[in-house]
C-alpha positions in Angstrom: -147.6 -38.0 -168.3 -145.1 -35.1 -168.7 -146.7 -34.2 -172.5 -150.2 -34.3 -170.4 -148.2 -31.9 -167.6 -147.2 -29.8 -170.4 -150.4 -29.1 -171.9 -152.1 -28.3 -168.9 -149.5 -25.7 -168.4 -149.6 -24.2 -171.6 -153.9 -24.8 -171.2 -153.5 -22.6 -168.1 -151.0 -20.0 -169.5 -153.6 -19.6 -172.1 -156.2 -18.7 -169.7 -154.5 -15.7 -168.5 -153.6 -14.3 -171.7 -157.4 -14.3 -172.8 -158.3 -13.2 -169.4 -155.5 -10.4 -169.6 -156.7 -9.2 -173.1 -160.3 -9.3 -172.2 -159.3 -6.6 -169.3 -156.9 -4.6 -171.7 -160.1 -4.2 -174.1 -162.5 -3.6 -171.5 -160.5 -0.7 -170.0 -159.6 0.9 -173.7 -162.8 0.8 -174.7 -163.9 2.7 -171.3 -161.4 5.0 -172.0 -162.4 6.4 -175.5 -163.9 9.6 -175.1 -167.2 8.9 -176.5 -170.8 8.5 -174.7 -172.5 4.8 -175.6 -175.8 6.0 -173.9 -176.1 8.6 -176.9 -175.4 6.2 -179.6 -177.5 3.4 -178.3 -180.5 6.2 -177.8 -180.1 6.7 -181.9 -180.2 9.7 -184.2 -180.9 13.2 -182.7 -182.2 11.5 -179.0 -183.2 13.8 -176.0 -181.3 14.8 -172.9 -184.4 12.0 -171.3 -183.5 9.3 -173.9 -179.6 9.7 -173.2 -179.9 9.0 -169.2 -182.8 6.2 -169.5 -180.2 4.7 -172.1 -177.4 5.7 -169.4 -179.3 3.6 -166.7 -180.5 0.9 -169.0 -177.1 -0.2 -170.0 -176.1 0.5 -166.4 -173.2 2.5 -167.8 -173.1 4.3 -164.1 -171.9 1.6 -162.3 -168.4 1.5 -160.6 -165.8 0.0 -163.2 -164.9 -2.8 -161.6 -168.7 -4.1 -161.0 -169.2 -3.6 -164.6 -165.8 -5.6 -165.6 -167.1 -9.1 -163.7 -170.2 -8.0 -165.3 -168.6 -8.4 -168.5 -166.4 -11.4 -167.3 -169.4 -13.1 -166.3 -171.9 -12.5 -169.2 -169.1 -13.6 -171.8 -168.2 -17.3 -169.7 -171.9 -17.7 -170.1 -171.8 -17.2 -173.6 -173.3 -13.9 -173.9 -171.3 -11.4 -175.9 -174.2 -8.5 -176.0 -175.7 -6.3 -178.1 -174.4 -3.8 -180.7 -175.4 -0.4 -179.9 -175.6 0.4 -183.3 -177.9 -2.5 -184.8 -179.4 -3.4 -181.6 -178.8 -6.9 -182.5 -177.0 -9.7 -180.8 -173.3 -9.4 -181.3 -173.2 -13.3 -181.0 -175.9 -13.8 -184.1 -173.2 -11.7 -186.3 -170.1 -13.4 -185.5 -171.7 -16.3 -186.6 -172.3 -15.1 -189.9 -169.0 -13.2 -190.2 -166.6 -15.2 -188.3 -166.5 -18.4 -190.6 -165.9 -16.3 -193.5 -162.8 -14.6 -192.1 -161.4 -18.3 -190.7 -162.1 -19.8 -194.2 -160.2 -16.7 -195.7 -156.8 -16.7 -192.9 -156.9 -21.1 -193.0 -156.9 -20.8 -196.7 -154.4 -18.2 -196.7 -152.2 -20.0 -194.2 -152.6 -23.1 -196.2 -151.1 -21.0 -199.6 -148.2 -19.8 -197.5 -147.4 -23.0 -196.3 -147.7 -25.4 -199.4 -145.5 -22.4 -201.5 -143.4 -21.3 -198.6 -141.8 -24.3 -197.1 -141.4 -26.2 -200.1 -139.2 -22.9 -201.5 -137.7 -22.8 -198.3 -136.0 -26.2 -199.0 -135.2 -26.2 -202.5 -133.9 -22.3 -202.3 -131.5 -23.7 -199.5 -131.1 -27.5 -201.0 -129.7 -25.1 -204.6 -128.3 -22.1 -202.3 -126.1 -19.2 -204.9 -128.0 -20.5 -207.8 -130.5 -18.1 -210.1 -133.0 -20.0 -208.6 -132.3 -19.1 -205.0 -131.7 -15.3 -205.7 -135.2 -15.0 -207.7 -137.1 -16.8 -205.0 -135.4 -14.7 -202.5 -136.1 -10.9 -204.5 -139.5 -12.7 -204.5 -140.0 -13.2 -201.4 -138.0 -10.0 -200.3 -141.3 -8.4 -202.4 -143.8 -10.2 -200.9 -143.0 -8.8 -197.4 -142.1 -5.5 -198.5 -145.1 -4.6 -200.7 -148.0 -3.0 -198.9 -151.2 -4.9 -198.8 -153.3 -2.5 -200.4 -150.8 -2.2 -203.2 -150.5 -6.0 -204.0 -154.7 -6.3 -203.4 -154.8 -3.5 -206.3 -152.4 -5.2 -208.4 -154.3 -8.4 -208.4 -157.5 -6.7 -209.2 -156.5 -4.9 -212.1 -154.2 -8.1 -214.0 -156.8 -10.8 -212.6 -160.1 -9.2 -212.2 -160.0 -6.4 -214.8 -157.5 -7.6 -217.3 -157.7 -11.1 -217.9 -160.8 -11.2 -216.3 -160.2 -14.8 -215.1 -161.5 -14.1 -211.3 -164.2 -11.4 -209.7 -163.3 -8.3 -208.6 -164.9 -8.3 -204.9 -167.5 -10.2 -202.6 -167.6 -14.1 -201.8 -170.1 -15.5 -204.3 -171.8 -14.5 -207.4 -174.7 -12.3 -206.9 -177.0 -14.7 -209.0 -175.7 -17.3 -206.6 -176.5 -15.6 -203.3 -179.9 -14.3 -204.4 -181.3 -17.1 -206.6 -179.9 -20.2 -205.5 -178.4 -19.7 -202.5 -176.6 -22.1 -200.5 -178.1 -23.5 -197.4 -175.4 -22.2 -194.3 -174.5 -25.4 -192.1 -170.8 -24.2 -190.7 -170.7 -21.0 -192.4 -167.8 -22.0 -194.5 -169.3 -21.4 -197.6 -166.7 -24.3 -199.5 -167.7 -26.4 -196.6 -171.3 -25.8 -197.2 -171.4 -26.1 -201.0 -169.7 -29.8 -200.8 -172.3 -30.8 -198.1 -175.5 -29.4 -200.2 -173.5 -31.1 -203.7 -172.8 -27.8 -205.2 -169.9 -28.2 -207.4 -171.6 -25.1 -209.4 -171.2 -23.0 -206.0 -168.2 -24.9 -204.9 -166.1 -23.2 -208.1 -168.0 -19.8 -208.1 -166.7 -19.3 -204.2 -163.4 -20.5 -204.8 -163.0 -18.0 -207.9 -163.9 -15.1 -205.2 -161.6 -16.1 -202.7 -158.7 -16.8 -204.6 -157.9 -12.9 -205.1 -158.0 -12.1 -201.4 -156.9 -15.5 -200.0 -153.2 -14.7 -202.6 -153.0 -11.0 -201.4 -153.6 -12.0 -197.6 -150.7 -15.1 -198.2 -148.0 -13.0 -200.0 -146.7 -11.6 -196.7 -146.2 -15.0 -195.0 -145.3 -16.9 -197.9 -142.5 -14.7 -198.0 -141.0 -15.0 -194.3 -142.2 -19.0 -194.3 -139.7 -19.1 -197.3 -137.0 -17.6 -195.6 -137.0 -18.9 -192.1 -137.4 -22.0 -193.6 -134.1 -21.5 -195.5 -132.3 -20.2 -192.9 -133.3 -23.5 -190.9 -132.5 -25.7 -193.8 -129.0 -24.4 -194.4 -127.8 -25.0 -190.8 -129.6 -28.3 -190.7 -127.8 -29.3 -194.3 -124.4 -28.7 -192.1 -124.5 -31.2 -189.7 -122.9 -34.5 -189.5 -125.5 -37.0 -190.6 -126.5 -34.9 -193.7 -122.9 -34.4 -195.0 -122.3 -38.3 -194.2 -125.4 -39.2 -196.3 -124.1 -36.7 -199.3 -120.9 -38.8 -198.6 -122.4 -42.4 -199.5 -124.1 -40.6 -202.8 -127.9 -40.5 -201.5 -129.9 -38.0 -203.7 -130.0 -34.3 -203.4 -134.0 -34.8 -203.0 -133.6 -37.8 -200.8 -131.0 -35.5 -198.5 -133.4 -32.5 -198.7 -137.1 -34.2 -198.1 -135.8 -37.1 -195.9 -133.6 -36.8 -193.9 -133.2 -32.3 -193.3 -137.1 -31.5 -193.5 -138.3 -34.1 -191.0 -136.0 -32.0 -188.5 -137.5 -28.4 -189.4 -141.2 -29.9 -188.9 -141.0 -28.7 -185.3 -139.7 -25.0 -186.6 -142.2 -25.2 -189.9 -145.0 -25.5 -186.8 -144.2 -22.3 -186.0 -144.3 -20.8 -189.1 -147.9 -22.4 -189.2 -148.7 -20.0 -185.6 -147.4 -16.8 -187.8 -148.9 -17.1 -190.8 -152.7 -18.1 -188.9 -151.9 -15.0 -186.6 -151.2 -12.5 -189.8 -154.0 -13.8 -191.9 -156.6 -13.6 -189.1 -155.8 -10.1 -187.9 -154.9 -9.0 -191.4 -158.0 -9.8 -192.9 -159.4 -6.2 -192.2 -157.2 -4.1 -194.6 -157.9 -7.0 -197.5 -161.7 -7.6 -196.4 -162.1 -3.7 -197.0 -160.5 -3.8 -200.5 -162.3 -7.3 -201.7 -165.7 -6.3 -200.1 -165.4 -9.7 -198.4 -168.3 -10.3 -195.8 -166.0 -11.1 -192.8 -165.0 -9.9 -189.3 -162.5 -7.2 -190.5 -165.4 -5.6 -192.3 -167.4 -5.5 -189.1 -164.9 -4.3 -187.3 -164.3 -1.4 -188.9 -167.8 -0.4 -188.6 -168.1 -1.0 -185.2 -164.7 1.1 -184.4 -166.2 3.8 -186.9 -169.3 4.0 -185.1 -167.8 3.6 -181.7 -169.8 0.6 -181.0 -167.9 -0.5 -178.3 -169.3 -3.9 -177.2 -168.8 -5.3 -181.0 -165.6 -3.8 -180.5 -164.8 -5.7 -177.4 -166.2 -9.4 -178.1 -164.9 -9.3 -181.7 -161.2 -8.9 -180.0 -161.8 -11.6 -177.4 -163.3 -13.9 -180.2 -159.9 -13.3 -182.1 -157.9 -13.7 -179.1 -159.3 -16.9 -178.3 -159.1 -18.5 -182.0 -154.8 -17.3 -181.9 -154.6 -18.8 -178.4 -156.3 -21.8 -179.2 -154.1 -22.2 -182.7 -150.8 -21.6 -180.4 -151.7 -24.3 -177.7 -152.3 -26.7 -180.7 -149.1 -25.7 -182.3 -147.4 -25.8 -178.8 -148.3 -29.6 -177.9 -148.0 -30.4 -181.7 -144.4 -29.7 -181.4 -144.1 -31.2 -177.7 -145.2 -34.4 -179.5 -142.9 -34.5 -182.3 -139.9 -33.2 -180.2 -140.4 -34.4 -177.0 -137.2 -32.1 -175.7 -139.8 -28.7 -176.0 -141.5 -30.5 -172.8 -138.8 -30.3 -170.9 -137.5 -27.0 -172.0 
């Protein structure tokens, strides 16, 4: 009963933070000087076109009719229009979405299979060569810009060795030819479903490139938060009485320290899904990846201020919803957080 009390709390807490983002991005994108009417009328439109537009989208009204307006429209699951491509802002995040959330999970997924693994060891073999090279590692990983590292990649992977493609998410043969048939929009998903080991590989050679540049950054502070927990952990009493009776370094390490920094490595899981997800513009850009940054950045180019707006609350909602998973994840394993 008190977990269920718990995630209702955090449920509701979630609520307001979507709701309190949603008005945030509704007011800044009223607040831009720019005139929708005049890009929604298109190139080179008339003083007439401009004012039928201006009536059309009701842009006239009071603010705060036009904000329940908003409110309203997106709890019944409609987003709007683009005023750019006059076409359904809902239709396009559900082709660019699930390629952004297959690029942050797998991302996420590299930082945490590299990062808390090197957490452990780095602290489980702490003042060896091995812990100072993972840690100037890591130390680079955060410090090197994302456009730098993306660059890097491209030129030793892409151009050099040539072992993985430069840009885009599948072969162009692929996507013209033979195309895979979309059922969840995860296009690794989607080639496993239609037996398509042949697209299967090709898409996992595209997103390996932007997936490793996108997972250097949280690699790197998994590694050391992870450390840092490890070390205190490897101090306390019933760790330095099982190195006492002569249990194994790997034993002390993986069984008995990391089972108490799963509640901790949880929230390392929150960071790394939060910096992939909102990350994925700056890397999307460089890899020519079909995603949600891309769109973005077309939409804040062009002012397109609806795009603009759902494409924030559709982020929003995916970080909220990963945080109230992480949140009752951890009440479950440790359940002290529930009465914190």
């Amino acid at each position: 009963m008190r977990l269920f009390r718990y995630a209702l709390r955090r449920a509701f807490m979630s609520v307001f933070v979507v709701f309190g983002v949603t008005f945030l991005v509704f007011i800044a994108s009223r607040l831009v000087p720019s005139d929708p009417a005049a890009l929604f009328a298109g190139p080179r439109p008339t003083a007439d076109q401009i004012e039928a537009a201006r009536a059309m989208l009701k842009l006239d009204d009071p603010m705060i009719v036009r904000f329940f307006d908003f409110v309203s429209s997106t709890l019944a699951g409609d987003l709007g229009f683009s005023y750019r491509t006059r076409r359904l802002i809902s239709d396009d995040l559900a082709v660019f979405l699930p390629a952004t959330l297959e690029l942050a999970l797998f991302a996420t997924g590299l930082a945490l299979i590299f990062g808390i693994p090197l957490g452990v060891l780095t602290a489980g073999w702490r003042g060896s060569w091995f812990d100072r090279s993972a840690g100037l590692a890591s130390i680079a990983a955060v410090a090197m810009p994302t456009f730098f590292l993306a660059m890097v990649l491209q030129f030793v992977f892409a151009q050099w060795l040539e072992l993985f493609p430069l840009a885009g998410r599948i072969s162009r043969d692929l996507s013209l030819f033979d195309p895979i048939e979309p059922v969840t929009g995860f296009l690794l998903l989607d080639s496993l479903i239609a037996g398509r080991l042949d697209a299967f590989w090709d898409a996992m050679r595209h997103l390996a490139l932007p997936a490793l540049t996108l997972a250097a950054y949280p690699t790197g502070i998994a590694l050391r938060l992870t450390r840092s927990l490890m070390i205190e952990i490897l101090q306390r009493k019933h760790i330095v009485t099982a190195q006492a009776v002569g249990l194994s370094r790997r034993r002390i390490l993986f069984g008995h320290a990391l089972p108490n920094a799963v509640g901790p490595a949880l929230t390392i899981i929150g960071l790394s899904f939060a910096f992939s997800l909102t990350g994925a513009v700056l890397v999307e850009i460089i890899f020519a990846w079909p995603g949600l940054g891309r769109y973005i950045f077309e939409a804040i180019l062009s002012k397109d201020f609806p795009v603009i707006a759902a494409s924030t609350l559709v982020v929003t909602v995916c970080y909220v919803l990963m945080n109230l998973l992480i949140d009752v994840a951890q009440a479950v394993i440790d359940p002290r957080v529930t009465v914190s």
